[in-house]
VEXSEGU-403786 format. One line per field, with one value per residue (C-alpha): residue in one letter; x, y, z. Coordinates in nm, 3 decimals, always signed. Layout:
<lumtors>
aa = c(A; ...)
px = c(X; ...)
py = c(Y; ...)
pz = c(Z; ...)
</lumtors>
This chain:
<lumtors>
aa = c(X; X; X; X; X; X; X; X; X; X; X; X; X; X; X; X; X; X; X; X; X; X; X; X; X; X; X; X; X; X; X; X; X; X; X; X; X; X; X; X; X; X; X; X; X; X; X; X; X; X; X; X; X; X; X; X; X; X; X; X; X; X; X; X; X; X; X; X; X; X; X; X; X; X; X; X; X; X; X; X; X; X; X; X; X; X; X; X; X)
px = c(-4.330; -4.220; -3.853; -3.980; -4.225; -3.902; -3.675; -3.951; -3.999; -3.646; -3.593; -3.929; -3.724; -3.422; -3.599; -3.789; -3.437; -3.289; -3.567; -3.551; -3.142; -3.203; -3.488; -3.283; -2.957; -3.191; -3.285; -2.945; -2.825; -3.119; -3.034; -2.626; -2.737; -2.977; -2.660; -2.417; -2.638; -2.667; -2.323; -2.249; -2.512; -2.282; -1.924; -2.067; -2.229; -1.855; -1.687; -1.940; -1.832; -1.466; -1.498; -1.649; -1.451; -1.137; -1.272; -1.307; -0.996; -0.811; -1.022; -0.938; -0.554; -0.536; -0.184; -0.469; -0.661; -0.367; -0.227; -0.564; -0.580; -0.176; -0.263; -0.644; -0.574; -0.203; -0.131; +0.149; +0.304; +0.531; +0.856; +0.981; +1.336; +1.561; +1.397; +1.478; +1.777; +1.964; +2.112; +2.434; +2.560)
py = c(-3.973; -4.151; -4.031; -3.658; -3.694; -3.839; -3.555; -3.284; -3.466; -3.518; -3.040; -2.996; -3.200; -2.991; -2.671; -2.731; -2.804; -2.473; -2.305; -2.457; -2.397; -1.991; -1.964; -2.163; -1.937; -1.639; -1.738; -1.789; -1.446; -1.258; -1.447; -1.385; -1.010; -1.011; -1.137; -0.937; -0.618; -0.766; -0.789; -0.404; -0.316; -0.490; -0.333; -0.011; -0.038; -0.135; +0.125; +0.379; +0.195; +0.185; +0.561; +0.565; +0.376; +0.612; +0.871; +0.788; +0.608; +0.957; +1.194; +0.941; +0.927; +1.294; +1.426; +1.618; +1.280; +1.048; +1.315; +1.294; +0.940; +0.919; +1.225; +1.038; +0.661; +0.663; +0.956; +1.081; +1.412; +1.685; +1.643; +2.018; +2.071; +2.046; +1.727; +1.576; +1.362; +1.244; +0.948; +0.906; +0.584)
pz = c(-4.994; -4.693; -4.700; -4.755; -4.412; -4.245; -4.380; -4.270; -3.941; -3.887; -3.957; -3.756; -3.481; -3.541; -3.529; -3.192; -3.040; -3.173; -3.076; -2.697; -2.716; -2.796; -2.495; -2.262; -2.344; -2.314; -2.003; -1.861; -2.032; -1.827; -1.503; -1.548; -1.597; -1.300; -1.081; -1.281; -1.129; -0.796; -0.792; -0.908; -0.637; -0.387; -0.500; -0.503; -0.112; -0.059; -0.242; -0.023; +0.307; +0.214; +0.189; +0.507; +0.642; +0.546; +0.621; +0.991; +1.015; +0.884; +1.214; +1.435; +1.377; +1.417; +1.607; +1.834; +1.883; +1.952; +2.184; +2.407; +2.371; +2.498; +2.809; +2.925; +2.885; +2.901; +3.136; +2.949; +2.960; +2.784; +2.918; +2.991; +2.877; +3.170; +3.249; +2.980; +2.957; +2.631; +2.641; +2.352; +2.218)
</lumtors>
């Protein structure tokens, strides 16, 4: 009798530590996904901002915007034709 109580105490014991191994790795499965969404959520904020981003990056290097830019902060000009002076090697 007393080595069948020890073998049922001894599966009871096994049991209750499967059981806590599956609900701890349940737990860390849910919290992995939880980040795993945060983390989606994140990249795809990016991805929107990286557009963004592009998108004024490509209006502001315009030939028409970096030809005001040279004329107002530069003062540049168009040279006319028979100012212009070629130099050859």
């Amino acid at each position: 009798m007393t080595t069948r109580l020890g073998k049922v105490l001894i599966l009871l014991s096994l049991v209750l530590v499967s059981a806590l191994g599956v609900v701890y790795t349940k737990h860390q499965g849910r919290t992995l996904f939880v980040e795993l969404q945060a983390l989606r959520e994140a990249r795809d904020s990016m991805d929107i901002e990286w557009g963004q981003l592009q998108l004024e990056q490509s209006t502001l290097t315009t030939q028409g915007q970096v030809e005001r830019a040279a004329r107002e902060r530069l003062g540049m000009v168009y040279l006319a034709a028979d100012v212009a002076v070629i130099v050859r090697p």
